[in-house]
N, C-alpha and C positions, 0 to 999 in steps of 0.2 A: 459652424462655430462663429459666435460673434467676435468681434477684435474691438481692440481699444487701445488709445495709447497712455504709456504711462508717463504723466503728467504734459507737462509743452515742449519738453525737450525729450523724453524718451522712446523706446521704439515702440512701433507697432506690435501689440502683441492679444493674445488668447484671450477673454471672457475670464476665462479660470486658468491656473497655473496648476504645474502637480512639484509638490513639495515630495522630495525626494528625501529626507532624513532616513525613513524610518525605514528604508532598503537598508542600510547600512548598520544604525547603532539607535541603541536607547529604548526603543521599544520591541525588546526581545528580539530571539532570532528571527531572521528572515529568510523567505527559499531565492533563491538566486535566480534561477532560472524562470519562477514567478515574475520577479521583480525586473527581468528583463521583457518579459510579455506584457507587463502591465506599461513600462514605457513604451514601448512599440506600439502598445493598444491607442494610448495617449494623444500618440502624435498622429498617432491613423484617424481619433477622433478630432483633430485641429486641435488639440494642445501645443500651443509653441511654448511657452516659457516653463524651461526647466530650473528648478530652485534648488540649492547643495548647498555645501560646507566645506572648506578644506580638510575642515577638523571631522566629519562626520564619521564615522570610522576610520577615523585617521589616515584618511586619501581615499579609502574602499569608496567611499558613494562616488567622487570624481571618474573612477577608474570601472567603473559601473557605468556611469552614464556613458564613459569613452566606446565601452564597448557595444550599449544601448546605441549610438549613434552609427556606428561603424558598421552595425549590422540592420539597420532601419534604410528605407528605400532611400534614394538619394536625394528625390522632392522634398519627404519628411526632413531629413537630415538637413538638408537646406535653408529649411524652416526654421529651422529648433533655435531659440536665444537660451544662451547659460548666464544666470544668476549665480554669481558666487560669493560666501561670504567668508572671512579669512581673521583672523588675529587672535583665536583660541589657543591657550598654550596646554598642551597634555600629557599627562606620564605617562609610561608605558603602560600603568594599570587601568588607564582608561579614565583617569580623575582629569579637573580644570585647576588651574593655579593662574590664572590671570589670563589678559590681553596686551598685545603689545602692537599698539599703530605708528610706532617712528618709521620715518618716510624709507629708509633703507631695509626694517625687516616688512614693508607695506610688499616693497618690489621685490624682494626674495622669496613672499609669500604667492604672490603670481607669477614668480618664473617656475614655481613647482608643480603647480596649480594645471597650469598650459601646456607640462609637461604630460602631467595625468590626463588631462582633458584630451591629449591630444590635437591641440588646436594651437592658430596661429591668435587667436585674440579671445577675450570672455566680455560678452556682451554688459552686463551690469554685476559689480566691482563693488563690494561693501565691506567694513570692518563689521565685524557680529553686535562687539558693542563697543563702546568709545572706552579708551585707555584713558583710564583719569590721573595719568601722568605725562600723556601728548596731546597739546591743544589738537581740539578736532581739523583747526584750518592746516594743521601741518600734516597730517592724516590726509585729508582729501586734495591738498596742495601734490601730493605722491601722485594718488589714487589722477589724478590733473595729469602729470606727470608720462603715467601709461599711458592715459587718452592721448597726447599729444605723438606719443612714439608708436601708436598704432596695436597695442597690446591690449588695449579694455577700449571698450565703445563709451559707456556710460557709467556714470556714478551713480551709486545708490548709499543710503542710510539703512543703519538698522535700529529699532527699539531706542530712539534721541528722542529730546522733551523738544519743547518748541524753539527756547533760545538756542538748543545747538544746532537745530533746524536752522536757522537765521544765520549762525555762523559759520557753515557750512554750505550753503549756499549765495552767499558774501565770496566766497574763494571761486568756484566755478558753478557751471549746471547740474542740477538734482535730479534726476528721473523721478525716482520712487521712493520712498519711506518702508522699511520691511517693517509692521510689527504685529504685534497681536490684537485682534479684533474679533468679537463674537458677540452673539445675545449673552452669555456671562462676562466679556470680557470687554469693556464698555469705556475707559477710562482715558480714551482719546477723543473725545468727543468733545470735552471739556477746552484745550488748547492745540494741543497737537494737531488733529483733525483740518480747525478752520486754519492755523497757521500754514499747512500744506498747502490747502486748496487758499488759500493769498496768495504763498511764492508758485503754485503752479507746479506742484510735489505729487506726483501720483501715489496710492496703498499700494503695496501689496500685503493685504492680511493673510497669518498663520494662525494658526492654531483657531481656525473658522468651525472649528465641531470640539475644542479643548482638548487636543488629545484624545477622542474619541468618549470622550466624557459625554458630550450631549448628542453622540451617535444614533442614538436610541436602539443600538447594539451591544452597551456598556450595562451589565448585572450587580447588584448589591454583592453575590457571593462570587466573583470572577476571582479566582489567583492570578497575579502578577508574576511573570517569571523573575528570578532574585538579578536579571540583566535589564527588567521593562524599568525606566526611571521615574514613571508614575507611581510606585511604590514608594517614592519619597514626596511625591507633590500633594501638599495639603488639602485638594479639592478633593481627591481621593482616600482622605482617610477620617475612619468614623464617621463622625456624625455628620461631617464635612459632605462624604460623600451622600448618606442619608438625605440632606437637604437639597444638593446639588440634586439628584435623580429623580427628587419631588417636581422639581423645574422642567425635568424632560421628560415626565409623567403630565402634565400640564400641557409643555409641548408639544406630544403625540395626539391630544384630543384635537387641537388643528390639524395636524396633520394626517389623522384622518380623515376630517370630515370634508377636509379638500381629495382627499384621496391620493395621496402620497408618502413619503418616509419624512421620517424627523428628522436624518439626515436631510436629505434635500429641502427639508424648511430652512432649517438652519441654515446652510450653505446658500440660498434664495435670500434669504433677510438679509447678511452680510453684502451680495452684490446689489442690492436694493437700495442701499445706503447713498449710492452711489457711481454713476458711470467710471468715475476717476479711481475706484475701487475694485482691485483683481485678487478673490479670495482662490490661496493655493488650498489645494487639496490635498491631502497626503494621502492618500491611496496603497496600500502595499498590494491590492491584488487587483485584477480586471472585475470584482463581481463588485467592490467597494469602488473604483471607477466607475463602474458603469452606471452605480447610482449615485454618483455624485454628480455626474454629468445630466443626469435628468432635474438637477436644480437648474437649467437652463430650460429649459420648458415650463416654471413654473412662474406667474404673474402673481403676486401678493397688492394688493389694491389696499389702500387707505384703512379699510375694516380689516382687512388679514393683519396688517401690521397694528395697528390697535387691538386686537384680538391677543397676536403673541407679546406684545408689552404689556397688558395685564399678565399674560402667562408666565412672565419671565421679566420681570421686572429688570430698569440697569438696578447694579450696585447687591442684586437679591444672590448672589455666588457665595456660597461659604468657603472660606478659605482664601489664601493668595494664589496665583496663579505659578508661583516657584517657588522654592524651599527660602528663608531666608537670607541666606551665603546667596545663592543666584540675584535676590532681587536687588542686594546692594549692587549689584555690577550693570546694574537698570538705571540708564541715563534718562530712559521717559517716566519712571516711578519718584525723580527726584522731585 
């Protein structure tokens, strides 16, 4: 497994990440027992950096990895850095009503957190997305706060435009930047991007295959379960999705004729980007790890990558990449 660090101040970590959501919530149910082999497998393959949510099923994905960790060898376990991210407010019924980063529910949110996790500290520490009622320096000023009393190693961002990048990195050190990055998902390239790599901000990109959109596993006539949240994301509906599938129809003819999966293109072109860039994999089983993991075998040379940009042009994604209501709460959309 190759390593790399995330940015100049953060830790050593994995090639690739495994984005752990979708054990837990949003994309239909999940087997359990699956989704502890599939960590297990993970770290057996040199995946150190684990990605969650407080909010993920409301503690279940924390209390999953806790026991994902407890029952993995003790080398692995050793390994493994937790990525957490916190400030999601939810009902009982599973809905979002806001964020909240004032510096007193920042540190309530990681003494819960550590409880689940089972752990004396969490390696890198993020709000999911900025409260646009707590300046971001009073947010990260907390988040400062736990680093100094030994509770979180590193700070991280999630899904921030570049000025609050700037302002947030003014208070303390940034590791990484969490956001969304793909061949359809393109729109940091613009500011955000070179802003990071100025203050020395490492990626880490989600949603590196769209939610399984450019999987080249995703069919025109799939059902969504009425609990998979794709079933409300615009890139997925109608014609939307129609035109999105033309792209990974397009996609596949490379990826043929290099002789591999259109996942692992995709996942290839996002780490291509860049060394400073660690695309998480959401993975729910070992057979969908296992071929994500062979996007590390894969060398895209100057023509490969001219090849899939005509295929996939940036900005050619029909659709937003969140419902409406989600993208206002987008500090890098602004």
């Amino acid at each position: 497994m190759r390593t790399t660090t995330l940015g100049t101040t953060g830790p050593r970590t994995s090639a690739l990440g495994l984005g752990c959501m979708g054990m837990s919530a949003l994309y239909g149910d999940a087997d359990r027992a699956e989704s502890l082999a599939t960590i297990h497998a993970a770290l057996e393959a040199g995946i150190t950096l684990l990605d969650t949510g407080d909010f993920y099923g409301m503690g279940h994905n924390e209390l999953l990895i806790n026991e994902a960790l407890r029952t993995a060898p003790a080398a692995r376990r050793e390994q493994a850095l937790t990525s957490v991210k916190f400030g999601a407010l939810r009902t009982v019924e599973g809905g979002f009503t806001g964020y909240d980063g004032r510096p007193d529910a920042v540190k309530n949110f990681a003494a819960y957190s550590l409880q689940r996790l089972g752990t004396d500290h969490i390696d890198i520490y993020r709000i999911a997305r900025v409260d646009p009622d707590v300046p971001i320096e009073e947010t990260v000023g907390a988040i400062a706060e736990l680093v100094e009393a030994g509770h979180v190693r590193h700070i991280g961002l999630s899904e921030v435009g570049a000025e609050t990048l700037r302002r947030a990195s003014a208070v303390a050190p940034i590791s990484d930047l969490q956001i969304e990055y793909s061949l359809i998902s393109r729109g940091i390239e613009a500011d955000i991007l070179p802003t990071a790599r100025e203050l020395g901000i490492g990626i880490t990109a989600y949603g590196v295959l769209s939610r399984g959109l450019i999987s080249g596993h995703f069919t025109r006539d799939r059902k969504l379960a009425a609990n998979d949240f794709r079933g409300m994301s615009p890139r997925f509906q109608g014609e939307n999705l129609d035109r999105n599938l033309d792209l990974v129809d397009a996609l596949r003819k490379i990826a043929e004729q290099k002789g591999v999966t259109v996942a692992q293109t995709a996942i290839a072109w996002v780490s291509a980007q860049g060394e400073d860039i660690v695309p998480l994999i959401g993975a729910r089983t070992r057979a969908r790890l296992q071929e994500s993991l062979g996007s590390l075998d894969i060398t895209l040379d100057a023509a490969d990558l001219a090849a899939i940009e005509q295929a996939v042009p940036a900005d050619a994604a029909a659709g937003e990449r969140y419902p409406a209501q989600q993208m206002a709460h987008l500090d890098s959309e602004r």
